[in-house]
DOROLUM-758968 format. One record per residue (C-alpha): residue in one letter; residue number from 1; y, x, z. Coordinates in steps of 0.05 Angstrom, whole numbers. Each point is the difference from the previous one (the first is absolute). Example, Ala and Ser with C-alpha at 12.3 -4.5 7.8 and 13.67 -1.06 7.14 Angstrom:
2
residuo_num_north_east_up
a_1_-90_246_156
s_2_69_27_-13
# end
This chain:
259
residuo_num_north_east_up
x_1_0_0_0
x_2_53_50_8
x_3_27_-34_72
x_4_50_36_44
x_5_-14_-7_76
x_6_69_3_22
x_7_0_-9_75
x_8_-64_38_28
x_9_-14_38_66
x_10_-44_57_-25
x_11_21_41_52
x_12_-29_-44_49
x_13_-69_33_32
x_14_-39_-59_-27
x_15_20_25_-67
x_16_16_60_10
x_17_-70_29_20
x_18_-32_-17_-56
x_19_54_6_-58
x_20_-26_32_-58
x_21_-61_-63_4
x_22_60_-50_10
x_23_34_18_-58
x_24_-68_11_-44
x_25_-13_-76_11
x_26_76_-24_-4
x_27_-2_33_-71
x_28_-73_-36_-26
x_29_34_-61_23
x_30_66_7_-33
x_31_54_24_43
x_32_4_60_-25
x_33_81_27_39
x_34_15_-22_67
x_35_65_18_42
x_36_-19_21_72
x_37_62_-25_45
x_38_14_33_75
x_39_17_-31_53
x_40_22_56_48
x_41_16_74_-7
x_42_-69_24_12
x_43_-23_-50_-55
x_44_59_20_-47
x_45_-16_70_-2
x_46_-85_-25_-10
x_47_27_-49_-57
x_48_31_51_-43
x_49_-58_59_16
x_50_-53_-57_-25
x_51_43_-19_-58
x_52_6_74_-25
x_53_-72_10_-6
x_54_-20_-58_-43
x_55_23_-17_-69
x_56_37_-69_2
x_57_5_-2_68
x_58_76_-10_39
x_59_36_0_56
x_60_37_-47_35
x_61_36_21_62
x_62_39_-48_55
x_63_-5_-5_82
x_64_-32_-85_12
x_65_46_-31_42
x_66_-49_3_48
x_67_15_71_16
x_68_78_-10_-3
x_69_9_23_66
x_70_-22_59_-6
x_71_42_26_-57
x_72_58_48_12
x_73_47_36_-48
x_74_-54_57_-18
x_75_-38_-55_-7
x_76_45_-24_-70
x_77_10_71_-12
x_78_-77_16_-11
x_79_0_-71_-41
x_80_46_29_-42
x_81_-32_72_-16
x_82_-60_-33_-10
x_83_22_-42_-43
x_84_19_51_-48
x_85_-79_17_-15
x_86_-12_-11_-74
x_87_-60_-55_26
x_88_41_-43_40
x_89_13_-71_-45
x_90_37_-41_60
x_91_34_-10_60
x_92_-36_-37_53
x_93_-35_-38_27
x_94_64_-19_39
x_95_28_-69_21
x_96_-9_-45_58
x_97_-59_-33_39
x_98_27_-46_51
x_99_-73_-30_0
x_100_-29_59_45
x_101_71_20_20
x_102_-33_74_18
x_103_63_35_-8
x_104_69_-44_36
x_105_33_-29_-62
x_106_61_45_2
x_107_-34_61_-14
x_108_-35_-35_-63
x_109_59_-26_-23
x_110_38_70_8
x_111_-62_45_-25
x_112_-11_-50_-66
x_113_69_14_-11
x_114_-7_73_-5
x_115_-63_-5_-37
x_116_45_-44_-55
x_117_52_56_3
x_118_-49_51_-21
x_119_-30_-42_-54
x_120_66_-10_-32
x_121_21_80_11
x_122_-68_23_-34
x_123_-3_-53_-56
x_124_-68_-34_32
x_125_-23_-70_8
x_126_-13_-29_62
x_127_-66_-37_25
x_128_18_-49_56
x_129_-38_-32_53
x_130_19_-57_21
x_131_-27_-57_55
x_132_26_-52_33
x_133_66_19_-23
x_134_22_-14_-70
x_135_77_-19_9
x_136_8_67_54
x_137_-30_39_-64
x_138_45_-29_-66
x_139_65_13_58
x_140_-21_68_6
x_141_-20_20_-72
x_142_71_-36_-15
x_143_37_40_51
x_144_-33_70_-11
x_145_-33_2_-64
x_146_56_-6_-50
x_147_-27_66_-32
x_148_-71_-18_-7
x_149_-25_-11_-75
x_150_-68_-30_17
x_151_-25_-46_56
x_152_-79_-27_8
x_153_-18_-38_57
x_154_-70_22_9
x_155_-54_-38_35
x_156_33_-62_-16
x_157_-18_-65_51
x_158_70_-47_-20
x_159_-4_-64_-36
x_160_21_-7_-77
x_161_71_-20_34
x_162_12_65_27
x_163_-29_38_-54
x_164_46_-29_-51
x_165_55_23_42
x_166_-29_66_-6
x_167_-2_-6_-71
x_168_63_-30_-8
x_169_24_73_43
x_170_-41_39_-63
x_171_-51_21_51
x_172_-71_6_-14
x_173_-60_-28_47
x_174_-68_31_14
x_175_-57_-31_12
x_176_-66_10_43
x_177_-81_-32_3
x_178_39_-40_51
x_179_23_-47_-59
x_180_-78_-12_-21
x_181_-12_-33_72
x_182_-17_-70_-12
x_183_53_-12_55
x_184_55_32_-36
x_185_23_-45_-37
x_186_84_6_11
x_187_-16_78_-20
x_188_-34_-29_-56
x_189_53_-46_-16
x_190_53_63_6
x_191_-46_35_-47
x_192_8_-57_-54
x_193_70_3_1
x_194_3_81_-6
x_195_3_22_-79
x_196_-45_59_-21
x_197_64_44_-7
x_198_14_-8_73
x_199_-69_2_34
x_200_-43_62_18
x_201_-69_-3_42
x_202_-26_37_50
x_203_-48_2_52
x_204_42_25_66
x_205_-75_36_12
x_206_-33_7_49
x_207_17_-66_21
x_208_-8_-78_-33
x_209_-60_3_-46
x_210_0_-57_-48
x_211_-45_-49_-18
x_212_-57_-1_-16
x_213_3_61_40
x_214_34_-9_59
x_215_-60_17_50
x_216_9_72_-25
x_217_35_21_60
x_218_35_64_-30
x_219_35_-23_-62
x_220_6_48_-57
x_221_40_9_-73
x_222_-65_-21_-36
x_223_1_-66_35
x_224_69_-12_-28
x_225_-26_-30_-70
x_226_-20_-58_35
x_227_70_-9_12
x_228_15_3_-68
x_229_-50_-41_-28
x_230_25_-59_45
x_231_73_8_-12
x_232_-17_10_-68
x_233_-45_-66_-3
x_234_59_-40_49
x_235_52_18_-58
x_236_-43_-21_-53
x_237_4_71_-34
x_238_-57_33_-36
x_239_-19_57_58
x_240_12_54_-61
x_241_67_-19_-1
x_242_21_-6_74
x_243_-17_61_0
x_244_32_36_-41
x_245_61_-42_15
x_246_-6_15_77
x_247_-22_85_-13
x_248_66_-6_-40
x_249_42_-24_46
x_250_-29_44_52
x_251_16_66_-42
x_252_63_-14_-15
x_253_22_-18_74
x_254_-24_61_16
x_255_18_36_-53
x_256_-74_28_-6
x_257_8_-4_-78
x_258_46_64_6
x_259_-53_40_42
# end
């Protein structure tokens, strides 16, 4: 197939320990480049080691707002530097969770802002997570990211309401398995309303493994055509097409057509 798994956690030691058999079966599936995203320094620095030893393999690199608190100055600096690595695709993940509410909400709202400044400094997209707080999100990616060329909310769980909005912003939304639960169906409903040009997959692994797989308790890229094939079936588009349409619009977010 060609498929991009833009939103993975490779890094993660689920994954991680057993990589190079990972990958072999995400390839026979048909996701065949993936973008590992970290979530804290430590992660950051594994993301972009990981990416440079595998062809089509990149890096995303953000602190979750779950670890807000713990960021500092040095904190943005080493964001930055690392940043500059050749591998690294994106900013993030970065936004706000006021579902867990980990980190106290002013120090998510004050470290998503610096994670937009460097975005828009270093040319990058931005990958946001977002939960339970939708409105707090749009104020903050009105107030602070002025400079930012490309937006994807990733792991999207809104309603085709709040998705047009998104759209109607020029943003892009990412999907998960968690849109192939029979439960789903407002995410599904989103994902109707989403054209191909604005909607990327990915699998947020090692977490959510769709149907008809979601007893596989460590999800992987391979697992991610599933996803495609229902998303592809919901829009009533031959699964060829979606995804060529979707790998598209994944490379040129990205920019992985230049690399």
């Amino acid at each position: 197939m060609g498929l991009i798994d833009t939103h993975c956690h490779l890094t993660f030691d689920d994954l991680a320990r057993d990589i190079e058999q990972v990958l072999q079966r995400s390839i026979a599936a048909g996701v065949t480049s993936w973008i590992t995203v970290g979530t804290d320094s430590e992660e950051n620095r594994k993301a972009i080691e990981l990416a440079g030893r595998f062809d089509k393999m990149y890096a995303a690199i953000g602190i979750h707002p779950h670890d807000a608190k713990t960021v500092t100055a040095e904190t943005i600096e080493e964001l930055k530097k690392l940043a500059e690595n050749e591998r690294v695709v994106a900013i993030g993940e970065t936004g706000l969770d006021y579902h867990y509410d980990f980190s106290k909400r002013r120090d998510q709202v004050r470290v998503f802002a610096e994670h937009l400044e460097v975005a828009a400094e270093l040319g990058l997209p931005v990958i946001i997570h977002c939960r339970k707080a939708f409105e707090e999100t749009l104020d903050i990616l009105e107030r602070h990211g002025g400079g930012v060329e490309k937006v994807v909310f990733h792991c999207f769980s809104g309603s085709a309401e709040q998705a047009k909005i998104l759209l109607d912003r020029g943003f892009y939304i990412s999907f998960t398995g968690v849109v192939t639960f029979k439960n789903a169906r407002i995410k599904q409903q989103a994902a109707e309303a989403v054209p191909l040009d604005r909607l990327m997959l990915e699998t947020d692994c090692p977490y959510m493994s769709p149907e008809p797989m979601r007893k596989q308790k460590v999800n992987e890229p391979a697992l991610m055509v599933h996803t495609a094939r229902f998303l592809a079936d919901l829009k009533k588009v031959p699964l060829p097409d979606f995804t060529e349409a979707v790998t598209a619009t994944s490379e040129a977010f990205f920019g992985l057509t230049d690399r």
